[in-house]
C-alpha positions in Angstrom: 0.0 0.0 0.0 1.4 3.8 -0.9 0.4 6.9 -0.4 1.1 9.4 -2.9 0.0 12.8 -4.6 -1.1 12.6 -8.4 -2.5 15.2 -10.9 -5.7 14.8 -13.0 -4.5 15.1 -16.4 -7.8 14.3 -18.0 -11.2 14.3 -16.4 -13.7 13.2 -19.1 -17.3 12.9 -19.6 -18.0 9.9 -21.4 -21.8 9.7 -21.3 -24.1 8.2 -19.1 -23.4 9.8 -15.9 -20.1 8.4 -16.4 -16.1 10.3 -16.4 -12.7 8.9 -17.4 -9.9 10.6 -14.7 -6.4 9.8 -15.5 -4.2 10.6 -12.6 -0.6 11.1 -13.7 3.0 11.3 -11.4 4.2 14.7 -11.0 6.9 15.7 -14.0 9.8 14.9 -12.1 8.8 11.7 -10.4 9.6 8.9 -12.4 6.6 6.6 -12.1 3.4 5.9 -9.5 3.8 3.2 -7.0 0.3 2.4 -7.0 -0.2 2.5 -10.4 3.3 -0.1 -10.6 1.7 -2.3 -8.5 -1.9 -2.2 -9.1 -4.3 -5.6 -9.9 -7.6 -6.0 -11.6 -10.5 -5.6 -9.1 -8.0 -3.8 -6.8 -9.0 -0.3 -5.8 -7.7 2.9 -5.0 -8.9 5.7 -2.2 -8.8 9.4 -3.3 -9.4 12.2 -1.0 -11.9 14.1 -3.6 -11.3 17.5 -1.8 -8.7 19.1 0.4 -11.0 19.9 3.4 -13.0 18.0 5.8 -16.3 17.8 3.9 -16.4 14.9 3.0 -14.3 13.5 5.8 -13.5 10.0 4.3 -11.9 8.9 0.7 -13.6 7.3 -1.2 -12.4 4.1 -2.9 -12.9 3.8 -6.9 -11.9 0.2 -9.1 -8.7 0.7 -11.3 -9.8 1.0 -14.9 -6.2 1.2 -16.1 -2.7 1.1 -14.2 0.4 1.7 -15.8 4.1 2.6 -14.4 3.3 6.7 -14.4 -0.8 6.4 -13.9 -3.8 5.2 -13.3 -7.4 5.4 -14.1 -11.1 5.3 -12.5 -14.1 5.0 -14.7 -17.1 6.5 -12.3 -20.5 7.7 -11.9 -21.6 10.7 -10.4 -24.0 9.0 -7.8 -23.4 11.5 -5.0 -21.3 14.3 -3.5 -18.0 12.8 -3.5 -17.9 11.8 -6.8 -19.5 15.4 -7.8 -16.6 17.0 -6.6 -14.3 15.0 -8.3 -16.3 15.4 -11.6 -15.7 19.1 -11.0 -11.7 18.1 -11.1 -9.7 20.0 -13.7 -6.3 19.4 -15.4 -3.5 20.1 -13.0 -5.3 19.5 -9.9 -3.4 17.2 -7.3 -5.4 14.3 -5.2 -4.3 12.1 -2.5 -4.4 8.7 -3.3 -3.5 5.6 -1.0 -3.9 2.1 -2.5 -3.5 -0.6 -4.2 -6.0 -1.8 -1.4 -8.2 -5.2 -1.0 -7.7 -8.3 -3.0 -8.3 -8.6 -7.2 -9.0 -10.7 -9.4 -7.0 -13.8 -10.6 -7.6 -16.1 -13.6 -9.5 -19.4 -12.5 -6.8 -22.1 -14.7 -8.0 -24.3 -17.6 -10.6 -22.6 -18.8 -11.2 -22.8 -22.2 -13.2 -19.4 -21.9 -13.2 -16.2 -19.6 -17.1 -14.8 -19.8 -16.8 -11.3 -18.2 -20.3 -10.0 -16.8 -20.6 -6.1 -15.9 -23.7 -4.2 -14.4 -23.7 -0.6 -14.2 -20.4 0.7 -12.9 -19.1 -2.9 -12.8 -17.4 -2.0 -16.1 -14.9 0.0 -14.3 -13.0 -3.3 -13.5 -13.3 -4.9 -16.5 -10.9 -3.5 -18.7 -7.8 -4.3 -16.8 -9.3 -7.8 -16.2 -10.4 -8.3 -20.1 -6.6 -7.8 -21.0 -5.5 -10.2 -18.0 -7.8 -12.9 -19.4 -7.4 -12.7 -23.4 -4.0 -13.9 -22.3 -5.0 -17.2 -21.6 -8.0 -18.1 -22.6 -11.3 -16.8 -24.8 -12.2 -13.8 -23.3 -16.0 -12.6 -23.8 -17.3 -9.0 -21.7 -21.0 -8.8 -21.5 -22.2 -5.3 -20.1 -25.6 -4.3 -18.6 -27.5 -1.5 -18.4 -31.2 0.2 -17.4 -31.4 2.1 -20.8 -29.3 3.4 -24.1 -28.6 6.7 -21.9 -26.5 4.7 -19.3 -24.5 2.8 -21.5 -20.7 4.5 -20.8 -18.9 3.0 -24.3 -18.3 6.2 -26.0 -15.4 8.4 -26.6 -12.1 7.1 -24.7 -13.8 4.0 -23.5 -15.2 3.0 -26.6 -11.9 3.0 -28.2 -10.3 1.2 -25.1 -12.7 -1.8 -25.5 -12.6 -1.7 -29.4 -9.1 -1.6 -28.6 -9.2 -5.2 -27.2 -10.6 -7.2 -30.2 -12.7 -8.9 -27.7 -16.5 -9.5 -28.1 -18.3 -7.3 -26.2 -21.9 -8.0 -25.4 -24.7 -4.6 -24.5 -27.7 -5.6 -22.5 -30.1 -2.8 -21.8 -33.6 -4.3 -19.7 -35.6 -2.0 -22.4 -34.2 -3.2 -25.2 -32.9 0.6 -26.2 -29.1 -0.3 -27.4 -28.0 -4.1 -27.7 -29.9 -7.0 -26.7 -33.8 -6.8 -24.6 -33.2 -8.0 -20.6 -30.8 -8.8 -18.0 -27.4 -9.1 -18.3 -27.4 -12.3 -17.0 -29.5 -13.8 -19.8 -26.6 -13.3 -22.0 -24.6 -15.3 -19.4 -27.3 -18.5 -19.3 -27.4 -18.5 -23.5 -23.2 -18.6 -23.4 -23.0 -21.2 -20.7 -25.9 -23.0 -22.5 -24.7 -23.5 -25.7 -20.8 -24.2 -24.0 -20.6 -27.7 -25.7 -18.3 -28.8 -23.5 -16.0 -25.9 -23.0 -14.3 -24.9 -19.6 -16.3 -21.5 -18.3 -14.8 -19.3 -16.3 -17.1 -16.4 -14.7 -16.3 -12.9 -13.4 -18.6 -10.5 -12.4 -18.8 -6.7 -11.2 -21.9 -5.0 -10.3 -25.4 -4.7 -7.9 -26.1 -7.2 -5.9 -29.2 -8.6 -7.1 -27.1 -9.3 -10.4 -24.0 -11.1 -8.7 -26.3 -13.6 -7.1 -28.1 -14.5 -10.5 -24.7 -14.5 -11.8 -23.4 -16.7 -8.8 -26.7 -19.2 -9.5 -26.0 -19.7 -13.0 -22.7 -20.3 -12.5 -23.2 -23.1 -10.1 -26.1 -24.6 -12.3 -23.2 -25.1 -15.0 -20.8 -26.0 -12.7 -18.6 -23.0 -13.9 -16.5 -21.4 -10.6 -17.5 -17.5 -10.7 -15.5 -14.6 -8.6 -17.4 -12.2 -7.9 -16.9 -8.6 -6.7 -18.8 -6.6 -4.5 -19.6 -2.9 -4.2 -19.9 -2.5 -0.4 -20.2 0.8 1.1 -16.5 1.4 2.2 -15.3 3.3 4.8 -11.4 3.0 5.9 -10.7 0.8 3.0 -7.8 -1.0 5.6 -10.3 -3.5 7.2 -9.9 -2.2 10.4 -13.5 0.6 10.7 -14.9 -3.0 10.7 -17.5 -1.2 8.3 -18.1 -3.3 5.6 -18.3 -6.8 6.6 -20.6 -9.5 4.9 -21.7 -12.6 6.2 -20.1 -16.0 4.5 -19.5 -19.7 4.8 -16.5 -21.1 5.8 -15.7 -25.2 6.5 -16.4 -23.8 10.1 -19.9 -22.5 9.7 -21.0 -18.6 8.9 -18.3 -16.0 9.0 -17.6 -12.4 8.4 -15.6 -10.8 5.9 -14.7 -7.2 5.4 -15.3 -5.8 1.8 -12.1 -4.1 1.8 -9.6 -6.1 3.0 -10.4 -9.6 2.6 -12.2 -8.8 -0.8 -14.0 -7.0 -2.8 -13.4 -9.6 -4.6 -14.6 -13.6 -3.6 -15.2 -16.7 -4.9 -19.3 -17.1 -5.1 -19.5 -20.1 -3.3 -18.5 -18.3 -0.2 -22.2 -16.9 0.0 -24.3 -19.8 -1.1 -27.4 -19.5 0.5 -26.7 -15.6 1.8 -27.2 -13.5 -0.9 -30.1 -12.1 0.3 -27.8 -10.9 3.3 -25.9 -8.5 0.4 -26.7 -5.2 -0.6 
């Protein structure tokens, strides 16, 4: 974990509700620690303004991380992130991170299905280009309507970019396919012929369990990762904790620090538990 000062060297609309914010090393520094070390489904927390409202940082996915930056894809859902929006070129923030545990690539599979709801997509990029390297690779995104639908401008061409099919879901049918996200998941696993699935998912709740029961209805292992209100980020505010199995009955894990990222099996039978 490091601690260090970066400035917003692009702070971009990109529809939907949505902005791209690349956060660069000073000139003279020769690259970002955080960016260095950085994982898919790892996250970072920025202090979004220098005094004390709000109080706490707030913890955004990395989109991309490279040796001298790093980037968050978010939504403007309340005042934190509307100050940030508000973020011009040149402006230093206070980042700490990389915090809480990623992603890794499940071995063997002969395919990598990548489900996204909503702001899920922020981790998917980094995770798409993790997974293409071994394996198939397919990213199926989800959204209410057209007008929520983030792949335009930068992000468009960072997901063209990857050569990978890309699946839109929207639940009225106003860009890509009619319905859930998750119905794009059954028809893949469906017609799998005897392929190796692989499942990883971002996004709401409700869509990680149906994710997590498909999955285990194909007997495809799915990691999963949640989007718990976080606090501290370091595990220790005790803030975020979810309930779980373990091989010795119900336990609790912390969002942050032993996630946000978990196998699905771990809450077989406690989704409804999850918000």
């Amino acid at each position: 974990m490091f601690q260090e000062s970066l400035n917003v060297t692009l702070n971009e609309n990109v529809a939907g509700g949505y902005f791209l914010m690349r956060l660069e090393t000073p000139p003279r520094v020769e690259e970002s620690a955080i960016g260095r070390e950085a994982k898919p489904g790892q996250f970072v927390q920025i202090r979004v303004h220098s005094g004390t409202a709000p109080l706490l940082r707030r913890p955004f996915t990395f989109y991309k991380a490279r040796r001298r930056f790093v980037e968050i894809l978010y939504k403007v859902v309340g005042e934190g992130t509307r100050l940030l929006s508000r973020c011009r070129e040149g402006d230093a923030l206070d980042a700490v991170g990389p915090l809480g545990n990623g992603f890794t690539v499940v071995p063997d599979a002969d395919e990598h299905v990548l489900v996204a709801g909503g702001s899920g997509i922020a981790a998917m990029y980094l995770l798409a280009r993790m997974c293409a390297k071994s394996a198939q690779t397919t990213i199926l995104f989800g959204a209410r309507n057209k007008d929520e639908v983030p792949f335009r401008r930068a992000v468009a061409e960072d997901f063209n970019g990857l050569g990978l099919p890309v699946q839109v879901w929207t639940d009225d049918g106003s860009l890509g396919s009619a319905g859930f996200v998750t119905l794009g998941l059954e028809k893949i696993l469906n017609e799998a012929g005897g392929k190796r699935f692989a499942v990883y998912a971002s996004g709401p709740a409700a869509m990680l369990k149906r994710v997590a029961e498909i999955s285990e209805s194909f007997k495809a292992p799915a990691l999963v990762s949640l989007e718990g209100q976080l606090a501290c980020g370091l595990g220790v505010c005790q803030g975020c904790v979810v309930k779980a199995n373990s091989d010795s009955g119900p336990v609790y894990r912390r969002v942050c620090a032993d996630g946000p990222v978990f196998n699905s099996a771990v809450f077989r039978g406690l989704w409804d538990g999850i918000h």
